[in-house]
Each structure stands twice: as structure tokens, then as C-alpha cells.
Kinemage of the C-alpha trace (Angstrom):
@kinemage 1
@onewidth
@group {chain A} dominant
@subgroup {mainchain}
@vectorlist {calphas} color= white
{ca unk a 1} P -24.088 -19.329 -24.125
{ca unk a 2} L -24.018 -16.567 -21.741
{ca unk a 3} L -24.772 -12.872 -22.877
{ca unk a 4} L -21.291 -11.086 -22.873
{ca unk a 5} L -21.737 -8.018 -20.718
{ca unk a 6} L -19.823 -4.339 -20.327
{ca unk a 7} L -20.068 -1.493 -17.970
{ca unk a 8} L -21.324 1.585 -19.536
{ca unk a 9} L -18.766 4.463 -19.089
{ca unk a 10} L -21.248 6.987 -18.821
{ca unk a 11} L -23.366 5.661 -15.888
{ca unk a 12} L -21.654 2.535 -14.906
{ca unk a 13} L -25.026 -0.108 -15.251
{ca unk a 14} L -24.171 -3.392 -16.997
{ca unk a 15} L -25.434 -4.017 -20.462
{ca unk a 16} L -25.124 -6.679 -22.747
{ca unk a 17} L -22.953 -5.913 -25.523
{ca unk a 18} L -25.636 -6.556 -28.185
{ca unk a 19} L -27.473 -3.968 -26.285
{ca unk a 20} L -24.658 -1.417 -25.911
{ca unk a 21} L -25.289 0.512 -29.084
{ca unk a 22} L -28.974 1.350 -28.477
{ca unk a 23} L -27.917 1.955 -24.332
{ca unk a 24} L -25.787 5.028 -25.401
{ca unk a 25} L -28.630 6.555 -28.182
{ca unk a 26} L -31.351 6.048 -26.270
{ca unk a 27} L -30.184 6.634 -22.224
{ca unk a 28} L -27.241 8.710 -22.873
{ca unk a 29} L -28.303 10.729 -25.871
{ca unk a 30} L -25.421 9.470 -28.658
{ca unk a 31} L -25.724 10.117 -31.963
{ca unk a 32} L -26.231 6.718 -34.361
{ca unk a 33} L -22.323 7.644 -35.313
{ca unk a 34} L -20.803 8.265 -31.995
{ca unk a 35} L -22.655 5.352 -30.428
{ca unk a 36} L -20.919 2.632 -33.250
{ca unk a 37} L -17.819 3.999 -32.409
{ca unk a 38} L -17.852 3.498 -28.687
{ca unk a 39} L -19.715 0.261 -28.924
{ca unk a 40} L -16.832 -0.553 -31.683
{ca unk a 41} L -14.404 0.045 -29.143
{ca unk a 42} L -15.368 -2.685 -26.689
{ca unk a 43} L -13.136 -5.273 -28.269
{ca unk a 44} L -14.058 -7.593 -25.882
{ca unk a 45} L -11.610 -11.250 -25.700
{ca unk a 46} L -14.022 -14.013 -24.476
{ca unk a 47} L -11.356 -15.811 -22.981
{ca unk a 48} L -10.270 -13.309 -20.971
{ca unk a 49} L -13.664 -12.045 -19.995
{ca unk a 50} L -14.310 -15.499 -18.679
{ca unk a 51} L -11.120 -15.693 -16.445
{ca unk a 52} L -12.028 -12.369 -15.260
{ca unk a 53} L -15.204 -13.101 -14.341
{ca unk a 54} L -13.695 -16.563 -12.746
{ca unk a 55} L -11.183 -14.407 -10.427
{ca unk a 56} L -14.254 -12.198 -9.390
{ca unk a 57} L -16.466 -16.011 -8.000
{ca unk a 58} L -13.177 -16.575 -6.734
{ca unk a 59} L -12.912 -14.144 -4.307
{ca unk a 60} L -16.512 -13.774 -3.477
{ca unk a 61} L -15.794 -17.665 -2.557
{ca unk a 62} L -13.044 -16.569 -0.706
{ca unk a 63} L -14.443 -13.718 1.194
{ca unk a 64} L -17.526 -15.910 1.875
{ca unk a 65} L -14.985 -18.353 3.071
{ca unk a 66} L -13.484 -16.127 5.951
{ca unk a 67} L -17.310 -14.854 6.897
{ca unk a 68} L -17.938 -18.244 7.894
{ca unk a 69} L -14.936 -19.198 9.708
{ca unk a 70} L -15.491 -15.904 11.814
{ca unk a 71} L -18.833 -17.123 12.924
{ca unk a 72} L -17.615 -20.455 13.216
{ca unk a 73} L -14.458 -18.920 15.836
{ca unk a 74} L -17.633 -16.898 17.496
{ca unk a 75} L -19.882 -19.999 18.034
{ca unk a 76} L -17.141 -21.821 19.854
{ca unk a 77} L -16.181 -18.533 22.018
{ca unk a 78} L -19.583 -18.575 22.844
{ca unk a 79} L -20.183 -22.232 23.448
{ca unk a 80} L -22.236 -23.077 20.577
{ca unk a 81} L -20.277 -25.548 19.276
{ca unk a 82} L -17.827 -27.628 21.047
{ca unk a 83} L -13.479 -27.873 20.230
{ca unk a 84} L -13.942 -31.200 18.086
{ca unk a 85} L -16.836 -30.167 16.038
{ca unk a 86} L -14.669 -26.869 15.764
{ca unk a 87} L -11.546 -28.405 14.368
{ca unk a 88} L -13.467 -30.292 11.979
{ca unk a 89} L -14.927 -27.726 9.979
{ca unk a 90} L -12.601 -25.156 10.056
{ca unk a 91} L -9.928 -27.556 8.904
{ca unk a 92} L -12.901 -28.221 5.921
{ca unk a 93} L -12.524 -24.312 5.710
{ca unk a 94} L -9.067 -24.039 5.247
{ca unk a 95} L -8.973 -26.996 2.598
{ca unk a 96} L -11.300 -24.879 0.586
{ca unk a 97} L -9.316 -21.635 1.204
{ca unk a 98} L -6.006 -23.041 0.126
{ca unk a 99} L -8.002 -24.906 -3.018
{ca unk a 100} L -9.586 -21.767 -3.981
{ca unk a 101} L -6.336 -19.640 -3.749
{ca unk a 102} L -4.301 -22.143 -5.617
{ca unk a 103} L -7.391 -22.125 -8.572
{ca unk a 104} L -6.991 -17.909 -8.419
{ca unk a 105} L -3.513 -18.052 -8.734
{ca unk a 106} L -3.779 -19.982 -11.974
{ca unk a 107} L -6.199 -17.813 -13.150
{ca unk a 108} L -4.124 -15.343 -12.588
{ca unk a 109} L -1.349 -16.829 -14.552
{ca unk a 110} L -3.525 -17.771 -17.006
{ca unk a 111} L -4.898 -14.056 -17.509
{ca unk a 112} L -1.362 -13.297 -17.270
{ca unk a 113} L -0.220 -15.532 -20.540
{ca unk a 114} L -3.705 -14.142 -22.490
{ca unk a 115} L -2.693 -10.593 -22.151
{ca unk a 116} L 0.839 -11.574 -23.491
{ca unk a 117} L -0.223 -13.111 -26.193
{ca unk a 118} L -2.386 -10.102 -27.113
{ca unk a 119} L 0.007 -7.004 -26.468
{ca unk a 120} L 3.026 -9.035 -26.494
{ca unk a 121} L 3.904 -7.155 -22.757
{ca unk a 122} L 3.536 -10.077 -20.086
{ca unk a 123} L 2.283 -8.541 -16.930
{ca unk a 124} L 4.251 -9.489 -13.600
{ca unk a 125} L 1.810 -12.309 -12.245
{ca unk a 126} L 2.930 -12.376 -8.556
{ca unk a 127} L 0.373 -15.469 -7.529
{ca unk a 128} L -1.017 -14.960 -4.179
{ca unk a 129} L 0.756 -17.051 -1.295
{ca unk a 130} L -0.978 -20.619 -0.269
{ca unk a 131} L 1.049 -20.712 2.536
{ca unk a 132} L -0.785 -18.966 4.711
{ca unk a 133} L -4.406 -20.961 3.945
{ca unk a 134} L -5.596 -22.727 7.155
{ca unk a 135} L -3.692 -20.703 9.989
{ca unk a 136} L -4.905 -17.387 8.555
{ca unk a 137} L -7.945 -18.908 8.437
{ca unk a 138} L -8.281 -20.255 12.328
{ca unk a 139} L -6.856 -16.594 12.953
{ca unk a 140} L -4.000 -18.430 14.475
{ca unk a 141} L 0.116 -16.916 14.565
């Protein structure tokens, strides 16, 4: 099982949590006290941990996703690559996009239900639209 991790407040560098206590005496100059109570106060929900961490290799998919359909659009402007070959793997693109955004938005809802469930406050979880997937993709109108 993966380490669980958390940003340090004071200099922002990712520690594991096991580590946190000794981060704060020993780089930040905490007292044994002080340091158990801010390491105490990462209460840290696995489950939601986890989805965030899916939403985040979500959208470096999706980012990553849009790179290469750029340089795909620029190799066929340039004559790299010809219309058919084109068509072909941007539509392979877009299927990914719109199967990627559909997996975030139920993230999303899922993070959505967790929070809920602890604070008993459901946050609004406006999903990102689908609809747009392969056309905004091709860059077309």
C-alpha cells in the first residue's frame, strides 16, 4: 500500500504522513508538543485522498490529451500526416477525451457524496460537460 502523503504548510514539500511529525521538529524547528498537534491535525480520509489524487491523473490525462491532438492538427497543416490517417487518430483522441471526462465527472460526484457523508453539507457537484469531447478536441465550431 502506498505511503499516504501531505503538503507541509510551512514550506510546501510533500512528506509522508508517518514522516510529518519529525519534518516539522527537525526542518521547521517545532517543539515535540506543537509538532503532535499539527501532525494530529491532518485527519486525512483515505478514500477521499484517493479520489483526489484520481481527479489530479485525470486531468494530467486530459491535458496530455489536448497536447497531442495539437501536434497531431500541426502535422497535418504541415503535411506530415495525411486527412485519413488524421481522422483516425484524432477520433481515437476524442474517444479518450470524452471517456476520461465522463470517469472525472464521477469522481467528482463521488468526492461529492464522501464529503457529505463526512460534514453532512453536500457540495454542488456541477460535472463537467461531455458534450463538447471530440469537436473541442479537432478544434472544430
Amino acid at each position: 500500500m502506498a505511503e499516504t502523503k501531505v503538503i507541509c504548510p510551512e514550506c510546501g514539500k510533500k512528506v509522508s504522513l508517518r514522516g510529518f511529525n519529525g519534518h516539522l521538529r527537525f526542518d521547521h524547528d517545532y517543539d515535540l508538543e506543537n509538532a503532535k498537534k499539527m501532525a494530529a491535525g491532518f485527519n486525512v480520509d483515505g478514500a477521499l485522498s484517493r479520489l483526489e489524487q484520481d481527479v489530479m491523473d485525470q486531468i494530467n490525462k486530459l491535458f496530455q490529451l489536448k497536447t497531442e491532438a495539437q501536434d497531431l492538427r500541426r502535422a497535418r497543416e504541415e503535411g506530415l500526416i495525411g486527412e485519413a490517417l488524421y481522422e483516425r487518430i484524432i477520433t481515437q483522441k476524442g474517444q479518450e477525451l470524452t471517456a476520461a471526462t465522463r470517469y472525472l465527472q464521477k469522481i467528482e460526484q463521488s468526492w461529492s457524496q464522501r464529503v457529505g457523508e463526512r460534514t453532512g453539507i453536500s457540495p454542488n457537484a456541477d460535472a463537467i460537460e461531455v458534450d463538447q469531447g471530440l469537436e473541442e478536441l479537432i478544434g472544430r465550431e
